[in-house]
Backbone as XML, in Angstrom:
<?xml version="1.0"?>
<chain id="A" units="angstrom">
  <residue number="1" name="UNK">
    <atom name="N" x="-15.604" y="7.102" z="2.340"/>
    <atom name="CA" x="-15.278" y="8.387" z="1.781"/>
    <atom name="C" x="-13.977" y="8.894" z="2.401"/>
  </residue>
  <residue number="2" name="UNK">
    <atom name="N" x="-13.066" y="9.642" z="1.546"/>
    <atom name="CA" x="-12.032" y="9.894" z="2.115"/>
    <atom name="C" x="-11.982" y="11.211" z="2.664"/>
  </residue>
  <residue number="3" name="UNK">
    <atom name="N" x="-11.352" y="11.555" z="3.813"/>
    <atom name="CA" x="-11.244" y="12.679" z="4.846"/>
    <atom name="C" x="-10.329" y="13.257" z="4.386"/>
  </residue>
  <residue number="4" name="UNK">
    <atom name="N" x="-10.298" y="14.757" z="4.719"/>
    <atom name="CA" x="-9.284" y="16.132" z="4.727"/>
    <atom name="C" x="-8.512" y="15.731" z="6.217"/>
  </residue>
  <residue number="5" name="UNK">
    <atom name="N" x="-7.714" y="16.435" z="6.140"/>
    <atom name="CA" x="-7.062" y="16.559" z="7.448"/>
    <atom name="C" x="-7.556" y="17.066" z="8.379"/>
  </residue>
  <residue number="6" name="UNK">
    <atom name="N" x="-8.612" y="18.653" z="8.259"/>
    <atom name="CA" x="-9.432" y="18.757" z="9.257"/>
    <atom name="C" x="-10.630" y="18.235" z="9.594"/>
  </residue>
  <residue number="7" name="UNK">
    <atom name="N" x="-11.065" y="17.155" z="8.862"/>
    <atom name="CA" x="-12.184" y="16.196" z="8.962"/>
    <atom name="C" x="-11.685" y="15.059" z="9.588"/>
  </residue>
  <residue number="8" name="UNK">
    <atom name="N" x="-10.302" y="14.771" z="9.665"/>
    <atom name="CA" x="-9.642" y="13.834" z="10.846"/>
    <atom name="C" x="-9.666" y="14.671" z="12.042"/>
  </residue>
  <residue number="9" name="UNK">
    <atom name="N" x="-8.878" y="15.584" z="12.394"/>
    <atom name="CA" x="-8.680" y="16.425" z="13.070"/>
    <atom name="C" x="-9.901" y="16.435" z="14.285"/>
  </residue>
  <residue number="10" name="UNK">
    <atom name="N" x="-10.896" y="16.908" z="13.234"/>
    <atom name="CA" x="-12.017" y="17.430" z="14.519"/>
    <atom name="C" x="-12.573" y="15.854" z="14.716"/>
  </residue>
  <residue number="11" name="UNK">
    <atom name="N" x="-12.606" y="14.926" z="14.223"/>
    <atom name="CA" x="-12.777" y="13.472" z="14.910"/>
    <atom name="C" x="-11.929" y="13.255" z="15.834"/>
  </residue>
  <residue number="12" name="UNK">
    <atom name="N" x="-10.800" y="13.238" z="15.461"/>
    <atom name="CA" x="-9.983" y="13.021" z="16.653"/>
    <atom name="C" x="-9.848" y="13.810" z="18.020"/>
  </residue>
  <residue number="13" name="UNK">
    <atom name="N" x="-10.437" y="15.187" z="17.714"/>
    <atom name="CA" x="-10.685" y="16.274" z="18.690"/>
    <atom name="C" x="-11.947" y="15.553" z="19.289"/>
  </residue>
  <residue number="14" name="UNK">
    <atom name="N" x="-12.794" y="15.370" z="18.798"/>
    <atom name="CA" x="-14.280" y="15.009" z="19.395"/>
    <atom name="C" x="-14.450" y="13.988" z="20.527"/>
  </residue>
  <residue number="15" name="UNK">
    <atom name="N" x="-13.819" y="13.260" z="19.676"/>
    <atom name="CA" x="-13.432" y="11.539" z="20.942"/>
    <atom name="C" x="-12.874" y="11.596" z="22.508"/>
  </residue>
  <residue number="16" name="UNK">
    <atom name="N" x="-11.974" y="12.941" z="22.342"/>
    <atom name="CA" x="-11.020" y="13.074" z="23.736"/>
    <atom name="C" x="-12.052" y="14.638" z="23.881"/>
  </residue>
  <residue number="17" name="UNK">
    <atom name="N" x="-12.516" y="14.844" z="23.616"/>
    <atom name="CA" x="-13.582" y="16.652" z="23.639"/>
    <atom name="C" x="-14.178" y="16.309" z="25.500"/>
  </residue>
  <residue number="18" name="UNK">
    <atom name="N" x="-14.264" y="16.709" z="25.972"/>
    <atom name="CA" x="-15.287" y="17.010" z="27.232"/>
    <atom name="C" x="-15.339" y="18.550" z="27.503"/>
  </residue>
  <residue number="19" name="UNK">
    <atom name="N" x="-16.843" y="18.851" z="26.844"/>
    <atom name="CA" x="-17.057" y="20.520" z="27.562"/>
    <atom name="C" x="-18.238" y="20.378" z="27.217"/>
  </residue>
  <residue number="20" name="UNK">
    <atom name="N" x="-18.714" y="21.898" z="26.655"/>
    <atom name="CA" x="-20.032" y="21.941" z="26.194"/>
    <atom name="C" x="-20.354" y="22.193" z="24.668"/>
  </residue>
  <residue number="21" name="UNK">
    <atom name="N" x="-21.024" y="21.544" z="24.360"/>
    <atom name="CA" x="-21.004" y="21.845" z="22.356"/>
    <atom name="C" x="-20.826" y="23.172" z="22.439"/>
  </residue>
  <residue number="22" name="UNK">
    <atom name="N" x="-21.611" y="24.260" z="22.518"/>
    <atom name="CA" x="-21.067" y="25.337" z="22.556"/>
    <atom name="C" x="-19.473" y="26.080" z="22.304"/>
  </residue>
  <residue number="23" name="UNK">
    <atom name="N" x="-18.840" y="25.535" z="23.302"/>
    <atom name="CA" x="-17.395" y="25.725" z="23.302"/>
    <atom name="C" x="-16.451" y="24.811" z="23.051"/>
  </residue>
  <residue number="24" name="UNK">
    <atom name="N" x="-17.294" y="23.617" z="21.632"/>
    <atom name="CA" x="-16.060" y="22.802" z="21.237"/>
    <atom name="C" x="-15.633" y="23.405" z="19.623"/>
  </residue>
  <residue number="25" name="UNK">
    <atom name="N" x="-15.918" y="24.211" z="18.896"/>
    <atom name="CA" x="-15.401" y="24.874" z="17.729"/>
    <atom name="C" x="-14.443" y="25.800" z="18.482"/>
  </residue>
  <residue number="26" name="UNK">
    <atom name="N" x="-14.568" y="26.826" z="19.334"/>
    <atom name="CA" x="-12.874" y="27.364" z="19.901"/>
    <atom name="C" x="-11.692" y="26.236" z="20.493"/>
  </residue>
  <residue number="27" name="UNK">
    <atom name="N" x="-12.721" y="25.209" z="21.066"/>
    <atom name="CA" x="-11.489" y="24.146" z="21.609"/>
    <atom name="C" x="-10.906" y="23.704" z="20.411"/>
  </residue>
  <residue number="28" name="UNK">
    <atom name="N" x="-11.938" y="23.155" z="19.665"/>
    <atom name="CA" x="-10.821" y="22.237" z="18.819"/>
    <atom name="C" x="-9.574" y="23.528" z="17.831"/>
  </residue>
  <residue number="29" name="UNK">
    <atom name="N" x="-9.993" y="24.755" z="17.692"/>
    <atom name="CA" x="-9.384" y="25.715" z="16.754"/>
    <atom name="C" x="-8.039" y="26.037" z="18.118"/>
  </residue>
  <residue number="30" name="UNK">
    <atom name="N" x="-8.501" y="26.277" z="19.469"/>
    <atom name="CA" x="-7.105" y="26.054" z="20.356"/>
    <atom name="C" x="-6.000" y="24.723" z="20.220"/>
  </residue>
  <residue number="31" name="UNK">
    <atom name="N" x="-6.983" y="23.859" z="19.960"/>
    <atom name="CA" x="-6.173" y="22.430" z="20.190"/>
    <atom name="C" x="-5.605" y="22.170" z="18.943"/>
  </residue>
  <residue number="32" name="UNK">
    <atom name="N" x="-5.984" y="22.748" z="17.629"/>
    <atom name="CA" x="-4.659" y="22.788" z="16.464"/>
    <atom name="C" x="-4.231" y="23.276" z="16.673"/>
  </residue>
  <residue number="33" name="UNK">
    <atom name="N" x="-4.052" y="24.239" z="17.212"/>
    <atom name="CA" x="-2.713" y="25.272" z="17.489"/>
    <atom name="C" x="-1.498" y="24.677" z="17.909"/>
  </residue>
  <residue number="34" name="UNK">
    <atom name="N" x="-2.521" y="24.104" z="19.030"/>
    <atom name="CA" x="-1.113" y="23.363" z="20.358"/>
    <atom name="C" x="-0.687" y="22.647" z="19.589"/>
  </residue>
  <residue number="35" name="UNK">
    <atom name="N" x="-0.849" y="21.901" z="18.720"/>
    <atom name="CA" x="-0.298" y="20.622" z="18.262"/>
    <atom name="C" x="1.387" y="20.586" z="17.766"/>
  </residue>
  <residue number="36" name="UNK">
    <atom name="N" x="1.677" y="20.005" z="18.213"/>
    <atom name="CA" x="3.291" y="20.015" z="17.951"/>
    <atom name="C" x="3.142" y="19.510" z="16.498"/>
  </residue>
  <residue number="37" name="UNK">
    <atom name="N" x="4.488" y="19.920" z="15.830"/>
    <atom name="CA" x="4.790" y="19.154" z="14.931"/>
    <atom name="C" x="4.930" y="17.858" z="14.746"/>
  </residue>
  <residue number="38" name="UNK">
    <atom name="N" x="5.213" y="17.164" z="15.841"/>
    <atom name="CA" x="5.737" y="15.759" z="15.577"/>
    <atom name="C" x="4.208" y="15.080" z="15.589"/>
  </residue>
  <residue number="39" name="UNK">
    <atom name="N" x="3.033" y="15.383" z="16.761"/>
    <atom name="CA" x="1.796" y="15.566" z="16.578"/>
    <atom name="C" x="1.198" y="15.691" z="15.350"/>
  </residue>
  <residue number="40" name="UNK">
    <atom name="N" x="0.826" y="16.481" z="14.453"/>
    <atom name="CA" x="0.297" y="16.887" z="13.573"/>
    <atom name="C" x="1.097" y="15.596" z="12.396"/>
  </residue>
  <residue number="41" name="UNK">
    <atom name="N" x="1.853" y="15.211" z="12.540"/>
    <atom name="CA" x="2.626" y="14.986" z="11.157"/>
    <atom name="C" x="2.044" y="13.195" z="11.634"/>
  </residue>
  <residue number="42" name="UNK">
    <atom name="N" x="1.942" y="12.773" z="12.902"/>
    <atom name="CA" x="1.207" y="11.769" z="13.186"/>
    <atom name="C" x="0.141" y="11.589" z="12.799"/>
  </residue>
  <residue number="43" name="UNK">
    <atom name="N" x="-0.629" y="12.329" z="12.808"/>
    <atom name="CA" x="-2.180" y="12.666" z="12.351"/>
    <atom name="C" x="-2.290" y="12.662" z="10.788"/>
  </residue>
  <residue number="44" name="UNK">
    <atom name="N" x="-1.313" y="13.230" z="10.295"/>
    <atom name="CA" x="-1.496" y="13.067" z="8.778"/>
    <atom name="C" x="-0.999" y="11.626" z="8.324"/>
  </residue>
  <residue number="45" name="UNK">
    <atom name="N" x="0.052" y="10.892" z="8.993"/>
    <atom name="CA" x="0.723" y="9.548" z="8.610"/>
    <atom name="C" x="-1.011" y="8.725" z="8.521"/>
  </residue>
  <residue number="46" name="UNK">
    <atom name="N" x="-1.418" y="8.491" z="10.232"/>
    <atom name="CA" x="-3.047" y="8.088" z="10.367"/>
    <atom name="C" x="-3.862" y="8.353" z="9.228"/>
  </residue>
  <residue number="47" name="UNK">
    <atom name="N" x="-4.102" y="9.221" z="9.058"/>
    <atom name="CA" x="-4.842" y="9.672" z="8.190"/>
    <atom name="C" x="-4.732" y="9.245" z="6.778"/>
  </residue>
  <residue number="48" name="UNK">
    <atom name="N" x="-3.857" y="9.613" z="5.817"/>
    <atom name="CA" x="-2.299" y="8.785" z="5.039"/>
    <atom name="C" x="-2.916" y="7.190" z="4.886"/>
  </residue>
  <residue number="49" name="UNK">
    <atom name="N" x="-3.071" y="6.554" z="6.004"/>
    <atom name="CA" x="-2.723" y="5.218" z="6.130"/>
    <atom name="C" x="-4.597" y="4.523" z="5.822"/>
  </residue>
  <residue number="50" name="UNK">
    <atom name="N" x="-5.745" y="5.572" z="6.762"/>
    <atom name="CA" x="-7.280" y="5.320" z="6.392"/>
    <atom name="C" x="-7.375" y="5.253" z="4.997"/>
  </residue>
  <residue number="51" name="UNK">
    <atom name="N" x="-7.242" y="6.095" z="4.406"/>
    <atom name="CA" x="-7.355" y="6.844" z="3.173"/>
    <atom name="C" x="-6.852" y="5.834" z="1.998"/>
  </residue>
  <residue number="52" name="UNK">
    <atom name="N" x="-5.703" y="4.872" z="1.955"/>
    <atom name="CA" x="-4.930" y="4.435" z="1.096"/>
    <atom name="C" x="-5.870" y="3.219" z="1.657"/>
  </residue>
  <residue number="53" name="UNK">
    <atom name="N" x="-6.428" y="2.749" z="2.919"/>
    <atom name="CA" x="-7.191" y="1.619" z="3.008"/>
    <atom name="C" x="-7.959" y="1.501" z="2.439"/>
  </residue>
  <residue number="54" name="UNK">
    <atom name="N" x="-9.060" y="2.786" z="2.133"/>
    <atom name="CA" x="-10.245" y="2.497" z="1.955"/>
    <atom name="C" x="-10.077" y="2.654" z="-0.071"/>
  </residue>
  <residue number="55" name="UNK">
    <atom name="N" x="-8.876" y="3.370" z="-0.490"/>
    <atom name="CA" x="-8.483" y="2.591" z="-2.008"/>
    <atom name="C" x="-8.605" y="1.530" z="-2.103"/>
  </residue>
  <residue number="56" name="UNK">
    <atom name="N" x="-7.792" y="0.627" z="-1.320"/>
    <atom name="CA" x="-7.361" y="-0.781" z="-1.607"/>
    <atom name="C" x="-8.524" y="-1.515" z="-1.410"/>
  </residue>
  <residue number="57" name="UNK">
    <atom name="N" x="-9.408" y="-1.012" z="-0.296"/>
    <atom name="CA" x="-10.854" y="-1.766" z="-0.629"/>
    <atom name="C" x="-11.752" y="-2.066" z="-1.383"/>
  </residue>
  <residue number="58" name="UNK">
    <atom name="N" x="-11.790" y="-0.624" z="-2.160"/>
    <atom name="CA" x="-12.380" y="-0.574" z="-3.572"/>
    <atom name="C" x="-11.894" y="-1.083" z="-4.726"/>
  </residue>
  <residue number="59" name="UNK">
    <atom name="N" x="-10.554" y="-1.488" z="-5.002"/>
    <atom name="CA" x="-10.143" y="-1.701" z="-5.491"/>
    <atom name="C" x="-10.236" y="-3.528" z="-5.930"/>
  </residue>
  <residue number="60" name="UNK">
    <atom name="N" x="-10.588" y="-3.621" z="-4.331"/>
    <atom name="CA" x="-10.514" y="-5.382" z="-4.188"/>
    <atom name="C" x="-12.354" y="-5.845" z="-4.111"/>
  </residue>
  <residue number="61" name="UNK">
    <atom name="N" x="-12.681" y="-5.145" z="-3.821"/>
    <atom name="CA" x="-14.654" y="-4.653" z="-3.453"/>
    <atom name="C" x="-15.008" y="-3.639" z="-4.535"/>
  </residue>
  <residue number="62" name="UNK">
    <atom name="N" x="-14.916" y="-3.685" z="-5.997"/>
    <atom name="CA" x="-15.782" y="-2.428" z="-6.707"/>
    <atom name="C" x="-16.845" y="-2.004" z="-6.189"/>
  </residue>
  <residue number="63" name="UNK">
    <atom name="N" x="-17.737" y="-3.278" z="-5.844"/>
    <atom name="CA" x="-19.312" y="-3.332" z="-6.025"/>
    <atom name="C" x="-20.199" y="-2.143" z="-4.625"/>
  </residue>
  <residue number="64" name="UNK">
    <atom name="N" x="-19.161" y="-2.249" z="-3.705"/>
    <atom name="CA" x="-18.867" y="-1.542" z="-2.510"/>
    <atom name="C" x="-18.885" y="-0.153" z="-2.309"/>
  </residue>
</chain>
């Protein structure tokens, strides 16, 4: 299934996350903030790049 940007986002937030569930919806809403541009525009290339994979899979795999 293909992801939004904030459905990458908070994966990619989650993986590097250490606190308490509690206080990981303000972290991750701090940690877009911070994100630089050159950051963010990485994340969408990634993202960009899953997304067009999992076309080409289906494409080559209907049945899938």
């Amino acid at each position: 299934m293909k992801k939004t940007l904030e459905q990458y986002l908070q994966e990619v937030h989650a993986k590097q996350y250490e606190g308490l569930d509690d206080d990981m919806p303000d972290n991750f809403d701090n940690w877009v903030a911070n994100l630089s541009e050159k950051e963010l525009q990485t994340y969408e290339a990634d993202l960009l790049k899953q997304n067009v994979d999992l076309d080409i899979n289906r494409e080559l795999n209907p049945a899938n």
